[in-house]
N, C-alpha and C positions, 0 to 999 in steps of 0.2 A: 383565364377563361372568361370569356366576355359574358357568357349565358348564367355561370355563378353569382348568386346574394351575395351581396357583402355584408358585414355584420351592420356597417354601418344602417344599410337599406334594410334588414330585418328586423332591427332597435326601433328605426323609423315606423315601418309598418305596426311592431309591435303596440307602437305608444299609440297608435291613432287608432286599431281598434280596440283598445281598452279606452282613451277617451270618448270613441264615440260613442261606445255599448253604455258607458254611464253618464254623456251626454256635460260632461265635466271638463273644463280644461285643463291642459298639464299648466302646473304652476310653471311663473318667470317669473323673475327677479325685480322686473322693472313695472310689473304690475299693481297697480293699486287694488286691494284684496278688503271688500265691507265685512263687519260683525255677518258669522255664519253662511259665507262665502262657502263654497267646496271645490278643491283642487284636487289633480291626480300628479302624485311625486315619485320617483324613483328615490332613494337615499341614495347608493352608488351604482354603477354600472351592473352588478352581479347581485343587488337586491329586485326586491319585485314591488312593483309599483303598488301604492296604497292611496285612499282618499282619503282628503284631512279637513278639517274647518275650523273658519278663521273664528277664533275665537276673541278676537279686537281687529279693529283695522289695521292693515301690516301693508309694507313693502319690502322686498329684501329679506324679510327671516323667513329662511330657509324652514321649510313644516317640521322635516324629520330632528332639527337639530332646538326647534323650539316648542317643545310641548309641555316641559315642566319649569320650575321654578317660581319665582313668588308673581310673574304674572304673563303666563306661557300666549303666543301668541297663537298655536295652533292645537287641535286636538285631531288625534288618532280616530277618525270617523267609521267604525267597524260595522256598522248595519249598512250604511252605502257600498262597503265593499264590498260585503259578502254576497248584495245583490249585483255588483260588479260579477262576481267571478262564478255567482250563478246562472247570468246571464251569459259569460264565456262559454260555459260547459255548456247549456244549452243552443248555443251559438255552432260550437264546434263539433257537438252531434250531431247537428243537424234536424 
């Protein structure tokens, strides 16, 4: 059916308006990211996007896979989010 989302087009839509409500860009890989930088990442297809900050200058580390050890490149940014996803619910109520 041509008139059917595809998941791919509903992933899509998904990611842009949660970057646009926090005004954040989805990380990439090939980006150069300064001290307290703030991305929006998915971990895998079937987690939920979070925001994170760069805790050192980074390229390439991945946020969700680097936020501990003896000199974590990113941190778990939970006050951005939760205004991220108060912003959704207000969004989507209308």
């Amino acid at each position: 059916n041509a008139d059917a989302a595809t998941a791919g087009t509903v992933e899509s839509a998904s990611a842009a308006i949660f970057a646009d409500m926090t005004g954040l860009p989805i990380w990439d890989v090939t980006t150069v990211y300064s001290v307290d930088a703030r991305v929006v990442h998915k971990a895998s297809s079937t987690s939920a996007r979070k925001v994170y900050k760069a805790l050192r200058t980074t390229t390439g580390h991945t946020p969700h896979t680097n936020l501990t050890g003896g000199a974590p490149y990113w941190a778990l940014d939970t006050l951005a989010f939760a205004g991220a996803l108060i912003l959704k619910q207000m969004t989507l109520m209308g």
